[in-house]
VOPA-317974 format. One record per atom (N, C-alpha, C): residue number from 1; residue in three letters; x, y, z. Coordinates in nm, 3 decimals, always signed. Example, Ala and Ser with C-alpha at 12.3 -4.5 7.8 and 13.67 -1.06 7.14 Angstrom:
BEGIN
[node 1 ala [+1.319 -0.569 +0.780]] [node 1 ala [+1.230 -0.450 +0.780]] [node 1 ala [+1.320 -0.330 +0.780]] [node 2 ser [+1.285 -0.225 +0.708]] [node 2 ser [+1.367 -0.106 +0.714]] [node 2 ser [+1.290 +0.003 +0.787]] 
END
This chain:
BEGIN
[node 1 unk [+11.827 +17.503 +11.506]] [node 1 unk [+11.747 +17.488 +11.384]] [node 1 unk [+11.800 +17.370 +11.304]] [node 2 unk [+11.738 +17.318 +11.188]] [node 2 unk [+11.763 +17.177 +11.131]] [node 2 unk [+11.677 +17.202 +10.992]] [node 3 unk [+11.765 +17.192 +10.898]] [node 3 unk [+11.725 +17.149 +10.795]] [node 3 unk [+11.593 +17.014 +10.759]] [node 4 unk [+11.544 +17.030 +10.632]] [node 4 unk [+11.442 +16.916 +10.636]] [node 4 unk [+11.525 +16.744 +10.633]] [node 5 unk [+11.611 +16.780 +10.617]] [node 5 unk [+11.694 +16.638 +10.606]] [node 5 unk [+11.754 +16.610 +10.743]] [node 6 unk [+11.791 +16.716 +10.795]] [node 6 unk [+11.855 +16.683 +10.911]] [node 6 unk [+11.682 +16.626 +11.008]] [node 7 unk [+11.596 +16.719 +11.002]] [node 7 unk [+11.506 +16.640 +11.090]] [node 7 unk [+11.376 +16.482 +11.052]] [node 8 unk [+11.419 +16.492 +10.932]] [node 8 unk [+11.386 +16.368 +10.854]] [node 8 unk [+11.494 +16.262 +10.924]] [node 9 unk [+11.625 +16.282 +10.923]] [node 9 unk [+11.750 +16.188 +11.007]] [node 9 unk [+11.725 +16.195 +11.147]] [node 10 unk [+11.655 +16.245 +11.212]] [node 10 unk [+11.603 +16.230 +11.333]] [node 10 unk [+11.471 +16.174 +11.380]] [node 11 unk [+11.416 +16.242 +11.251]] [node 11 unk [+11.264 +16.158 +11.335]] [node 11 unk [+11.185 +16.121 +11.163]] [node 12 unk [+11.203 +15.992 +11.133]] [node 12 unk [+11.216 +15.955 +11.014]] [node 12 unk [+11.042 +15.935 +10.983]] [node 13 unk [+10.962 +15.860 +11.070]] [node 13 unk [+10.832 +15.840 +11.058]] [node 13 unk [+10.775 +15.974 +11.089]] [node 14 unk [+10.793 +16.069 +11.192]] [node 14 unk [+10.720 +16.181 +11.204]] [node 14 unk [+10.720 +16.236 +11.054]] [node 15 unk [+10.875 +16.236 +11.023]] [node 15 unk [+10.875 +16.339 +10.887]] [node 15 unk [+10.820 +16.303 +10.768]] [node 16 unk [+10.751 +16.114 +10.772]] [node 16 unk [+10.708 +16.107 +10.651]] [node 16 unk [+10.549 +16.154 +10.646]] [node 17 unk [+10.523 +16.143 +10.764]] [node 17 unk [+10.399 +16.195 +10.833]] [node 17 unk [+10.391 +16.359 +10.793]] [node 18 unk [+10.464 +16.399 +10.823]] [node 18 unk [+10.480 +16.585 +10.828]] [node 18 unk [+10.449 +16.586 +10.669]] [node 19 unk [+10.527 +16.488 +10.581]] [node 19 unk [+10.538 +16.522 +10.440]] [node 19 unk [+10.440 +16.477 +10.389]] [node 20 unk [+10.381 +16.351 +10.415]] [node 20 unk [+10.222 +16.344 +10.341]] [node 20 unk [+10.127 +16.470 +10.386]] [node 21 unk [+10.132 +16.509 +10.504]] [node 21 unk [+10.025 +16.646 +10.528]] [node 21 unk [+10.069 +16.744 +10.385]] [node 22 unk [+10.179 +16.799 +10.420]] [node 22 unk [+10.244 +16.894 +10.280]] [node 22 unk [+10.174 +16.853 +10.167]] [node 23 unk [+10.216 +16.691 +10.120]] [node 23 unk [+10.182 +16.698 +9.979]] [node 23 unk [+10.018 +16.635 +10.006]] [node 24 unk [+9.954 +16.639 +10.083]] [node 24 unk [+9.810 +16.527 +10.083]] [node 24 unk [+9.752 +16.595 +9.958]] [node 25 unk [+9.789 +16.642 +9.884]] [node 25 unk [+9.649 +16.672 +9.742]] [node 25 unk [+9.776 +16.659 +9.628]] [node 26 unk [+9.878 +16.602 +9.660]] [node 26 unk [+9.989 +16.604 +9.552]] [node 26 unk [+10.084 +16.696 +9.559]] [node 27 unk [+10.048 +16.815 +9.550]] [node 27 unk [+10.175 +16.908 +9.553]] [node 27 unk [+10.131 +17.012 +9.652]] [node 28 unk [+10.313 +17.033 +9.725]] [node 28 unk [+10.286 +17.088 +9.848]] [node 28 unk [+10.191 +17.217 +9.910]] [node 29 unk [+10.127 +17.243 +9.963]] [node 29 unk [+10.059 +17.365 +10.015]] [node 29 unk [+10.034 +17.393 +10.128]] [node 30 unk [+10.079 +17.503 +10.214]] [node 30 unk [+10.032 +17.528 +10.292]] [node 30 unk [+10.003 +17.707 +10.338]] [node 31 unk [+9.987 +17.689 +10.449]] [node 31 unk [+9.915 +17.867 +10.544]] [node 31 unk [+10.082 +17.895 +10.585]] [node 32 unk [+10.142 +18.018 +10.509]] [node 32 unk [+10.222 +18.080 +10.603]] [node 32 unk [+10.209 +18.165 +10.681]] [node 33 unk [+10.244 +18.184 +10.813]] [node 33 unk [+10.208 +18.325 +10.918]] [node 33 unk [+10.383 +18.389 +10.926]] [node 34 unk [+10.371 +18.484 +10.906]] [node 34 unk [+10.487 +18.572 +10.953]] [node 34 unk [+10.465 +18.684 +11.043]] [node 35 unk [+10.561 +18.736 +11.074]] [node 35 unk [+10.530 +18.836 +11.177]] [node 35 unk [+10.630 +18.993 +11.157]] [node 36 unk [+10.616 +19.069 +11.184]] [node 36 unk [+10.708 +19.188 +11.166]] [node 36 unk [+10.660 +19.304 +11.283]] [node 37 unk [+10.751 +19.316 +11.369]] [node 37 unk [+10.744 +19.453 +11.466]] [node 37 unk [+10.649 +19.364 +11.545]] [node 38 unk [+10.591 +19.490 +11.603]] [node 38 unk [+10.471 +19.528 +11.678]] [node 38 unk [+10.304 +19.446 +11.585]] [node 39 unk [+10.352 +19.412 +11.450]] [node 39 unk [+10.264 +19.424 +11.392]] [node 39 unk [+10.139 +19.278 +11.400]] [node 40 unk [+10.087 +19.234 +11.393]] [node 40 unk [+9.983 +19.149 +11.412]] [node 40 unk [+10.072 +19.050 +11.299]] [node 41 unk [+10.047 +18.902 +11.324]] [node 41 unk [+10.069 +18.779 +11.212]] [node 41 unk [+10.022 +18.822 +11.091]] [node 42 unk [+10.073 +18.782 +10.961]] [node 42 unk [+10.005 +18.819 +10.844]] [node 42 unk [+9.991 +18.678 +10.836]] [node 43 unk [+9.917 +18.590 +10.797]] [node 43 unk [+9.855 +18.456 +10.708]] [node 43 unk [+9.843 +18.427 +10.568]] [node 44 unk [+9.889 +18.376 +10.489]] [node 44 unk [+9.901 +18.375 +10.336]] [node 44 unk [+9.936 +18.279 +10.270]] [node 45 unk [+9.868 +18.177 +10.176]] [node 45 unk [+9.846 +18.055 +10.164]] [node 45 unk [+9.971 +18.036 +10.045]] [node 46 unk [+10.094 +17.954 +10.078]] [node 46 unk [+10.194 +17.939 +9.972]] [node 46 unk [+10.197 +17.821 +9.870]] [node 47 unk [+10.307 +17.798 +9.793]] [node 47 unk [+10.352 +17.663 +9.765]] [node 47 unk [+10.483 +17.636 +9.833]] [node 48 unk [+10.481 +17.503 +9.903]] [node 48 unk [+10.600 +17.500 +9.958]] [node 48 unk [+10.652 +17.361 +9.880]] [node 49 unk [+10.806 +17.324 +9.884]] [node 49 unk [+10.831 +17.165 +9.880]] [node 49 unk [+11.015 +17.161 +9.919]] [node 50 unk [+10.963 +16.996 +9.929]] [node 50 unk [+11.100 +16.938 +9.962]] [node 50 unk [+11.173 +16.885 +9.813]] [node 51 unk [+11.315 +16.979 +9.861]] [node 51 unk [+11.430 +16.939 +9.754]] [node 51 unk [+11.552 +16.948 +9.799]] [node 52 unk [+11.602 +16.858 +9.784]] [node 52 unk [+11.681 +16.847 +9.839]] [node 52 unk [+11.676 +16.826 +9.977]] [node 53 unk [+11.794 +16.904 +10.031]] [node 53 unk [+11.803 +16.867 +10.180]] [node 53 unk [+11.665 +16.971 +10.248]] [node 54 unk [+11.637 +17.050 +10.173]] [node 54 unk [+11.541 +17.193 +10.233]] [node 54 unk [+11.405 +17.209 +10.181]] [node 55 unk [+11.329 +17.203 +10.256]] [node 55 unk [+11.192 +17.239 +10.280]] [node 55 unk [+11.225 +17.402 +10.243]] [node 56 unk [+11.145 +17.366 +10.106]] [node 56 unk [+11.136 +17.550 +10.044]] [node 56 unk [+11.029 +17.628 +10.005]] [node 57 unk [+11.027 +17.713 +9.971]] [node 57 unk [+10.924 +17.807 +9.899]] [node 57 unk [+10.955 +17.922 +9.804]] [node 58 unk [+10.938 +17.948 +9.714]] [node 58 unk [+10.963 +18.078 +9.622]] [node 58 unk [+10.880 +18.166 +9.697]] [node 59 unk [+10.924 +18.280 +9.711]] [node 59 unk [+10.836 +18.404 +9.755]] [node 59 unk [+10.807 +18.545 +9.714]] [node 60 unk [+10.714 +18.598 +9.600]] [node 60 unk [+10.729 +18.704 +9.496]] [node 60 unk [+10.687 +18.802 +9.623]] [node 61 unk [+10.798 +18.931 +9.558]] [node 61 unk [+10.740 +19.063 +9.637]] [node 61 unk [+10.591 +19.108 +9.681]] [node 62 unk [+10.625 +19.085 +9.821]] [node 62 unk [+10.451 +19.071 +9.865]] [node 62 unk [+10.544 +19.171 +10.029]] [node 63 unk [+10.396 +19.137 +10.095]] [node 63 unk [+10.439 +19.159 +10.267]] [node 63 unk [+10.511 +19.072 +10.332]] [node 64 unk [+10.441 +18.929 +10.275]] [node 64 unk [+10.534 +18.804 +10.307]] [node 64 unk [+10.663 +18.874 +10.291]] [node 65 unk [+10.707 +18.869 +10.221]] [node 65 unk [+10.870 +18.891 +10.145]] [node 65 unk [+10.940 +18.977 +10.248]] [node 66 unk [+10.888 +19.067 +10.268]] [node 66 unk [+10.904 +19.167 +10.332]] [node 66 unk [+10.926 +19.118 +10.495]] [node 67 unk [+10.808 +19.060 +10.536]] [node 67 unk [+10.878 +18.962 +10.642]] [node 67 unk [+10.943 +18.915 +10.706]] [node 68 unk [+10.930 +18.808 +10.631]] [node 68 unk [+11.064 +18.728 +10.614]] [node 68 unk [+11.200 +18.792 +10.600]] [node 69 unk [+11.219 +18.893 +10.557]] [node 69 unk [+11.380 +18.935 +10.508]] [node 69 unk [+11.359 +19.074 +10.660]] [node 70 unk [+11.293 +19.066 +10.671]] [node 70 unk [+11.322 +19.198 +10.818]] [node 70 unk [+11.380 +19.065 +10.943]] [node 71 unk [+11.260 +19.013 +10.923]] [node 71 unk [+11.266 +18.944 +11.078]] [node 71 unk [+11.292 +18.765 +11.058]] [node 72 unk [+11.223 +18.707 +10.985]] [node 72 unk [+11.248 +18.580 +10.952]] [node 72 unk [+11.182 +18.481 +11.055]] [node 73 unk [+11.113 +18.496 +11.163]] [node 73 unk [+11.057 +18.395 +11.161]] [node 73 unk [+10.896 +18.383 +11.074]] [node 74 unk [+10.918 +18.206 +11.111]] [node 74 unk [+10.743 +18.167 +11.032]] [node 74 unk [+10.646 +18.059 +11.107]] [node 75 unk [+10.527 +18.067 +11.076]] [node 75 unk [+10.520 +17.928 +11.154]] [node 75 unk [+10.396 +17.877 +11.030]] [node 76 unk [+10.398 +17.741 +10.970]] [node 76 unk [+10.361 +17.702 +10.869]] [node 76 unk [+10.285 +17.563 +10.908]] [node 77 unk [+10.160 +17.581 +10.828]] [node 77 unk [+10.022 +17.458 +10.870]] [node 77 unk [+10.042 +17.404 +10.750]] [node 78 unk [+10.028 +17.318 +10.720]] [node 78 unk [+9.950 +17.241 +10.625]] [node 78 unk [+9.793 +17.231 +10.613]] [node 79 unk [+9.741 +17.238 +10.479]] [node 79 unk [+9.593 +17.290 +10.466]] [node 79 unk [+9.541 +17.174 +10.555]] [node 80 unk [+9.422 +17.216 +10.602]] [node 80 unk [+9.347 +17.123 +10.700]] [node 80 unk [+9.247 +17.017 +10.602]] [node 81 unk [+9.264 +16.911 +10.584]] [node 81 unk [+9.089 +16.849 +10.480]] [node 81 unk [+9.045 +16.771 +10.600]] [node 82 unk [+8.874 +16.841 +10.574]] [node 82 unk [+8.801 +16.800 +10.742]] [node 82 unk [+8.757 +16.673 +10.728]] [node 83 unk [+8.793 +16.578 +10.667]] [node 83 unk [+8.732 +16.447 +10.615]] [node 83 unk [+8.894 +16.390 +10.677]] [node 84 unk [+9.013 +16.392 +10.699]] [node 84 unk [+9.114 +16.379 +10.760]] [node 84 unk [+9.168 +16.481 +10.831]] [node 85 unk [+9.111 +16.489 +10.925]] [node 85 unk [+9.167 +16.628 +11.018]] [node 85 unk [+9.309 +16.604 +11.067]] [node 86 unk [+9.429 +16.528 +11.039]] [node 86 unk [+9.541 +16.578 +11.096]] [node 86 unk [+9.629 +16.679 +11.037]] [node 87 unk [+9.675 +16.757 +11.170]] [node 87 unk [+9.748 +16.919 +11.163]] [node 87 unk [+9.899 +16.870 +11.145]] [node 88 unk [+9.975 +16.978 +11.126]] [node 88 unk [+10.101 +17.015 +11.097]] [node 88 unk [+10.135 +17.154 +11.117]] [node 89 unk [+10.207 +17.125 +11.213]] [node 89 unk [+10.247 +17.281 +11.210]] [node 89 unk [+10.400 +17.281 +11.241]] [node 90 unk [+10.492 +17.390 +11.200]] [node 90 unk [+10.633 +17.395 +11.169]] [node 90 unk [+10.669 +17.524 +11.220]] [node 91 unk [+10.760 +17.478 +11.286]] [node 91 unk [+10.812 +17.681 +11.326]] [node 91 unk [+10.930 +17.688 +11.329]] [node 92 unk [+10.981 +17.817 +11.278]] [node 92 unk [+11.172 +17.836 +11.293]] [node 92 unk [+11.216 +17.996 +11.228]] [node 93 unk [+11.317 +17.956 +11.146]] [node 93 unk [+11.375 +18.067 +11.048]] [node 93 unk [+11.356 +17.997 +10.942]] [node 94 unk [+11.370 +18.120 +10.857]] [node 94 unk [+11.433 +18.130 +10.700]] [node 94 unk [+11.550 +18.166 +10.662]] [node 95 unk [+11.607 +18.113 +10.537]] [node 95 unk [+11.690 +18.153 +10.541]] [node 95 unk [+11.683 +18.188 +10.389]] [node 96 unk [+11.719 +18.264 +10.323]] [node 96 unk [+11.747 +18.285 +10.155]] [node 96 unk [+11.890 +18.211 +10.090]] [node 97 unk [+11.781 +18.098 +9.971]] [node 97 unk [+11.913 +18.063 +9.851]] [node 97 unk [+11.910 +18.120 +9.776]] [node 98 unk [+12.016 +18.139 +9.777]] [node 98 unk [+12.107 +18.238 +9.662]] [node 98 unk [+12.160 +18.130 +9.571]] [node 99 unk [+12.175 +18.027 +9.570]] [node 99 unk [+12.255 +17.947 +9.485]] [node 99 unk [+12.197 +17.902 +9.315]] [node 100 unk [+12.232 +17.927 +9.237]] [node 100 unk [+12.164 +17.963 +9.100]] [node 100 unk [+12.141 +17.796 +9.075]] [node 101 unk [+12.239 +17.678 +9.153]] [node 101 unk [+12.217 +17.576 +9.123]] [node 101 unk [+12.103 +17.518 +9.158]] [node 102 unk [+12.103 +17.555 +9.341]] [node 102 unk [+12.010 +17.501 +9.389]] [node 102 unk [+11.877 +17.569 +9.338]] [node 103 unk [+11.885 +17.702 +9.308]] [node 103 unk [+11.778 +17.785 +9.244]] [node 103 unk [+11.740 +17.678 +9.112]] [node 104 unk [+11.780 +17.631 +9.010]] [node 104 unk [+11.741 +17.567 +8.888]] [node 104 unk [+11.670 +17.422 +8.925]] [node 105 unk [+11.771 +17.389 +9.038]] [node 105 unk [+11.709 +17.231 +9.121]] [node 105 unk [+11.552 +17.254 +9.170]] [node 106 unk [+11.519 +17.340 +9.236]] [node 106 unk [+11.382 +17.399 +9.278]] [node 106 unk [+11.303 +17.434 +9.184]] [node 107 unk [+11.355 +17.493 +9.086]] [node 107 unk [+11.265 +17.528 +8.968]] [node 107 unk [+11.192 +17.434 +8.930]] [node 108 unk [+11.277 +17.286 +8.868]] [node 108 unk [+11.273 +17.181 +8.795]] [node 108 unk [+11.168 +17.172 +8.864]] [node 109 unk [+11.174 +17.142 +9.010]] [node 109 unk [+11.064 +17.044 +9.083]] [node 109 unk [+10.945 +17.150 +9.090]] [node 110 unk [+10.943 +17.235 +9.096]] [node 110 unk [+10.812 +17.323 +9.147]] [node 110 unk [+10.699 +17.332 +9.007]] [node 111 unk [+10.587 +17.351 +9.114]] [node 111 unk [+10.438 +17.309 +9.047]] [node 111 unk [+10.435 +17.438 +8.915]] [node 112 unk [+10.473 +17.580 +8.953]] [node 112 unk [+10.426 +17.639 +8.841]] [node 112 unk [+10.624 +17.732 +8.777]] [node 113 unk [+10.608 +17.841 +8.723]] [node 113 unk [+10.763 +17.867 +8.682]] [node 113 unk [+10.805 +17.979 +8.759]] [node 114 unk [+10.865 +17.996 +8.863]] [node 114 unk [+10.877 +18.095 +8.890]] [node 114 unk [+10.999 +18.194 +8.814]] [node 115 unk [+10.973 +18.313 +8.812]] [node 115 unk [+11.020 +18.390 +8.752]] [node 115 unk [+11.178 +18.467 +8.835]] [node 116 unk [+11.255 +18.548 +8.782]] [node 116 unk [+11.323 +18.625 +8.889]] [node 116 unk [+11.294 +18.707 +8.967]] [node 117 unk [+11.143 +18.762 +8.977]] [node 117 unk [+11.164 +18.863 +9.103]] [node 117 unk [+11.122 +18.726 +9.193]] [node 118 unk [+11.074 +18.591 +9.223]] [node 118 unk [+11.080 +18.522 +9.321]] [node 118 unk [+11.215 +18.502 +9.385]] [node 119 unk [+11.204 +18.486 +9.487]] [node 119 unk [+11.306 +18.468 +9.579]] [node 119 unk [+11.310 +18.314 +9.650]] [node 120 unk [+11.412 +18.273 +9.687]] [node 120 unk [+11.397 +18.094 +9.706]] [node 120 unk [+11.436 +18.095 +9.834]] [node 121 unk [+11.325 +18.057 +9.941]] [node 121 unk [+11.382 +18.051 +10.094]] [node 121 unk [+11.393 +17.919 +10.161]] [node 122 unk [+11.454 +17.895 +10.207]] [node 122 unk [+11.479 +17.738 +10.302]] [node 122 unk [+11.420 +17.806 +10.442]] [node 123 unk [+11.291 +17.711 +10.480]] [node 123 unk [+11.237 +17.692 +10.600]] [node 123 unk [+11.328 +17.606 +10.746]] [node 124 unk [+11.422 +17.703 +10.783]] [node 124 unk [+11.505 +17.610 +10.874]] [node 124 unk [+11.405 +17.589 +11.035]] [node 125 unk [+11.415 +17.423 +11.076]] [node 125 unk [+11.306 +17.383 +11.193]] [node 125 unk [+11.310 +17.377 +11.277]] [node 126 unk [+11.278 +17.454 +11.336]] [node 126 unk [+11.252 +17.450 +11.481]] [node 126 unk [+11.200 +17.400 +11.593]] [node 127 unk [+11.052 +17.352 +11.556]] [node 127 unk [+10.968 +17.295 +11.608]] [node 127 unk [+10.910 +17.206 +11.483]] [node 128 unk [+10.843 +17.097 +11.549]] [node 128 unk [+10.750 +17.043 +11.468]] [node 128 unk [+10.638 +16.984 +11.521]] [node 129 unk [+10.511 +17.001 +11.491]] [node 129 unk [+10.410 +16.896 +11.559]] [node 129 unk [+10.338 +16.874 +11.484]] [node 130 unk [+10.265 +16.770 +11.493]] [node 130 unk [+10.182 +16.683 +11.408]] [node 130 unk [+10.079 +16.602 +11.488]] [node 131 unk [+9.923 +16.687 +11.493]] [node 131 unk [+9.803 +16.582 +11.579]] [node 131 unk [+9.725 +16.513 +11.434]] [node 132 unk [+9.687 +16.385 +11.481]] [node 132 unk [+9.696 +16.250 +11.453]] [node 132 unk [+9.505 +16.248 +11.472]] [node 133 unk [+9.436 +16.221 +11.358]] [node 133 unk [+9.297 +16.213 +11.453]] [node 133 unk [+9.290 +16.045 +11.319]] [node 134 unk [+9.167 +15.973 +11.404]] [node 134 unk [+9.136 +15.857 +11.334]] [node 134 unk [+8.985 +15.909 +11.250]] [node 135 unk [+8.946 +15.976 +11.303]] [node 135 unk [+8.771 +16.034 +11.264]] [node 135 unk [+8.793 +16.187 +11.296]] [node 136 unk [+8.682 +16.283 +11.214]] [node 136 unk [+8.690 +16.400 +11.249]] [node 136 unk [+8.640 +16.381 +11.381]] [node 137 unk [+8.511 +16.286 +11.456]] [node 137 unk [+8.521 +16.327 +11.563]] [node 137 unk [+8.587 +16.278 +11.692]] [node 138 unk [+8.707 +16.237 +11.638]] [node 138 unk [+8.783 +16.191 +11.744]] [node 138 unk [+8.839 +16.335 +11.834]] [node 139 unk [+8.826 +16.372 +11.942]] [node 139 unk [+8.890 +16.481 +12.035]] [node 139 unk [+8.942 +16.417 +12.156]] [node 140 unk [+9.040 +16.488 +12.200]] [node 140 unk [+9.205 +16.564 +12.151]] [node 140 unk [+9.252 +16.470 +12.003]] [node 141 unk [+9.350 +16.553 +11.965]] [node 141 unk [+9.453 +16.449 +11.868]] [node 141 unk [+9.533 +16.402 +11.938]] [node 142 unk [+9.605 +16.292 +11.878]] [node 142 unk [+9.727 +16.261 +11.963]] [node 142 unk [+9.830 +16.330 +11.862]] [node 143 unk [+9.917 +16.433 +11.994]] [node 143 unk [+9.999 +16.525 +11.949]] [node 143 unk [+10.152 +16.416 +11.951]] [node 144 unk [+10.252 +16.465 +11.832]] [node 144 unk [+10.382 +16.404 +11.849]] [node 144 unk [+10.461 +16.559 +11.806]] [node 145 unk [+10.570 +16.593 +11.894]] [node 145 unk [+10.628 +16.709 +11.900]] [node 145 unk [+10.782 +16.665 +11.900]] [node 146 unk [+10.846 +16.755 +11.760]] [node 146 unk [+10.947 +16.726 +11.777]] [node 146 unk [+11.038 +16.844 +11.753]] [node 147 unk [+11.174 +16.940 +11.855]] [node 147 unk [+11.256 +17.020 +11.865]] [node 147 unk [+11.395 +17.015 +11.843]] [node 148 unk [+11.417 +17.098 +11.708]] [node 148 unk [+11.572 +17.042 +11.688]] [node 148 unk [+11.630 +17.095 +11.821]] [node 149 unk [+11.794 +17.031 +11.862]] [node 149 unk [+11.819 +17.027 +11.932]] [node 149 unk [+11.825 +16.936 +12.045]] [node 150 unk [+11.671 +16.947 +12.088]] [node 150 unk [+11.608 +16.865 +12.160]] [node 150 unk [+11.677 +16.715 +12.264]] 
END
């Protein structure tokens, strides 16, 4: 797994690519899917952003939450606009900050206030891909895939 900095230091154009999808309307948004048990994906549209070294999200007591803290993986799109159809999609762990510093650093930057029952998670990466279209009707995208580790 790899932090957003660590895979920004690896694949520097993919990630500025990955990060205009995130912010393409200004501030970050995307589809989270989580998973738990036996149980089917849940889907649930967040705010996410980059601070620091970590691709984050606040997450108020929901199912999400719940999720995430059983099992921890995610796999995260960036909203689709069909007038620029390129995808993003991200997969790995989470991990929970606890750090009251980095907690105030996230605050500062984030779009609305989150409160204390939010919780502050770092999206650690696993995968990354990103299809590339010039026109909506351009088919296939050209896919670029990138695996920490790798």
């Amino acid at each position: 797994m790899a932090t957003w900095s660590e895979f920004e230091s690896a694949e520097p154009e993919l990630a500025a690519n990955a990060r205009a999808l995130l912010y393409r309307d200004g501030s970050g948004k995307a589809m989270l899917a989580t998973v738990r048990g036996d149980s089917p994906p849940h889907i649930n549209p967040i705010s996410v952003g980059i601070v620091g070294d970590e691709l984050c999200a606040f997450i108020f007591p929901s199912g999400k939450l719940t999720d995430l803290t059983s099992d921890g993986r995610y796999a995260l799109h960036a909203h689709l606009d069909l007038r620029e159809p390129n995808e993003l999609l991200l997969r790995g762990r989470v991990r929970e900050l606890t750090d009251s510093d980095v907690r105030a650093t996230a605050i500062a930057a984030w779009p609305f206030e989150p409160d204390d029952e939010y919780r502050l998670f770092a999206f650690d990466i696993e995968t990354v891909l990103v299809g590339r279209r010039d026109s909506p009707n351009e088919w296939p995208p050209r896919y670029t895939r990138w695996r920490s580790g790798a």
